[in-house]
C-alpha positions as a printed NumPy array, in Angstrom:
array([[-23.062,   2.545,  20.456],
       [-23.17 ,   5.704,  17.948],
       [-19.653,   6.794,  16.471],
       [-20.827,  10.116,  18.727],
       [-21.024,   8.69 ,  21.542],
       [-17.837,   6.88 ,  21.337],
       [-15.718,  10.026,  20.607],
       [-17.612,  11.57 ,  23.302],
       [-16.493,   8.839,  25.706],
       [-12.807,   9.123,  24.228],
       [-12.833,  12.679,  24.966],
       [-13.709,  12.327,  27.814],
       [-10.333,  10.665,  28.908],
       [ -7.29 ,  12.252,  29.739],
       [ -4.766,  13.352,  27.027],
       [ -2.515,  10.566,  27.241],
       [ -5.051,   8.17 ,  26.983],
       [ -6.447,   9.557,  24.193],
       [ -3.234,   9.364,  22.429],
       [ -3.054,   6.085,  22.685],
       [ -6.29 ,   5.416,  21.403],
       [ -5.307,   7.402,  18.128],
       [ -2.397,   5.55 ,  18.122],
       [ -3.62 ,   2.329,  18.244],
       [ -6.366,   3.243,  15.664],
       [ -3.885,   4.504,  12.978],
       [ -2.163,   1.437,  13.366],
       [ -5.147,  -0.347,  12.503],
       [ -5.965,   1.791,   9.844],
       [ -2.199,   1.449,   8.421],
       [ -1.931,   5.337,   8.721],
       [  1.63 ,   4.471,   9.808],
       [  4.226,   2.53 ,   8.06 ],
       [  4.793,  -0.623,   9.028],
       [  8.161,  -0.891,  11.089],
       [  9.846,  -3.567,   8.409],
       [ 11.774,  -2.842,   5.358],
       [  8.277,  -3.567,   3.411],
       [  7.792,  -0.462,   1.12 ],
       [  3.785,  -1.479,   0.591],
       [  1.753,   1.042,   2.354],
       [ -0.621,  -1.536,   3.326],
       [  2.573,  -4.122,   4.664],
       [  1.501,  -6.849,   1.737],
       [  3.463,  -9.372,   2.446],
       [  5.031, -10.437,  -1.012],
       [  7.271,  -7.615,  -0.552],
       [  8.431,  -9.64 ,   2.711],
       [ 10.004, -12.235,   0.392],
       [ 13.408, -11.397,  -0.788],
       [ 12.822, -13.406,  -4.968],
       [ 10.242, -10.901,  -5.378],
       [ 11.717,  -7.704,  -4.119],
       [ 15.021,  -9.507,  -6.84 ],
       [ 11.848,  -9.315,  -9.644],
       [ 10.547,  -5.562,  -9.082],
       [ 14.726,  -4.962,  -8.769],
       [ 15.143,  -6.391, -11.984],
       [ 12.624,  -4.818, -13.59 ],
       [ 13.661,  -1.168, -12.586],
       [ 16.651,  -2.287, -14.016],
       [ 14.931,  -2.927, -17.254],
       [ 12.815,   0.061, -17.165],
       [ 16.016,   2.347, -16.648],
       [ 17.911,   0.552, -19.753],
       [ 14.695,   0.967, -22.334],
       [ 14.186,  -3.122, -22.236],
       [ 10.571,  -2.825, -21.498],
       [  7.763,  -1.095, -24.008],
       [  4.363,   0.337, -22.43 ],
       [  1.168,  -0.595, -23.688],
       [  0.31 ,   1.915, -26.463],
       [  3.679,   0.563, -27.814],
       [  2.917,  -3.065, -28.101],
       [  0.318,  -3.932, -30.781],
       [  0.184,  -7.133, -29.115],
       [ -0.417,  -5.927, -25.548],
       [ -2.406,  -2.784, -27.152],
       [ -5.533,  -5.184, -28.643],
       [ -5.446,  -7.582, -25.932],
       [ -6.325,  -4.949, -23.658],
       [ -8.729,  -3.614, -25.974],
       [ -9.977,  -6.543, -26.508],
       [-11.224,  -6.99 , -22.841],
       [-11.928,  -3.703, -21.658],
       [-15.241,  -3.575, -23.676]])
């Protein structure tokens, strides 16, 4: 069955059942946030576990007091990825 003939088939139906076609469809798709506390888009499941969401916490928490350095400021971190994104 063509991807034509299928919509034609869906429009065929009445409103409401169209609806919940679309519905169901951008559920699949993840058009919708899941209904959890998960902030991931895609509802990845390491954000379901409560140490990880502490380590992302944590390292706001860095970020916001200067404690981390970005790549271009780390020599270290700066020719490793150099290094291996030849």
């Amino acid at each position: 069955m063509t991807t034509a003939t299928i919509l034609k088939a869906i429009n065929a139906l009445p409103v409401e059942e169209r609806m919940m076609i679309i519905e169901q469809v951008a559920r699949a798709i993840r058009l919708e946030k899941p209904s959890s506390d998960n902030p991931s888009p895609s509802g990845d499941t390491w954000y379901d576990d409560p140490r990880n969401i502490a380590i992302v916490n944590e390292g706001i928490k860095s970020a916001k007091k200067e404690k981390c350095v970005s790549i271009e400021e780390s020599p270290t971190l700066s020719a490793i990825f150099a290094k291996y994104s030849q």
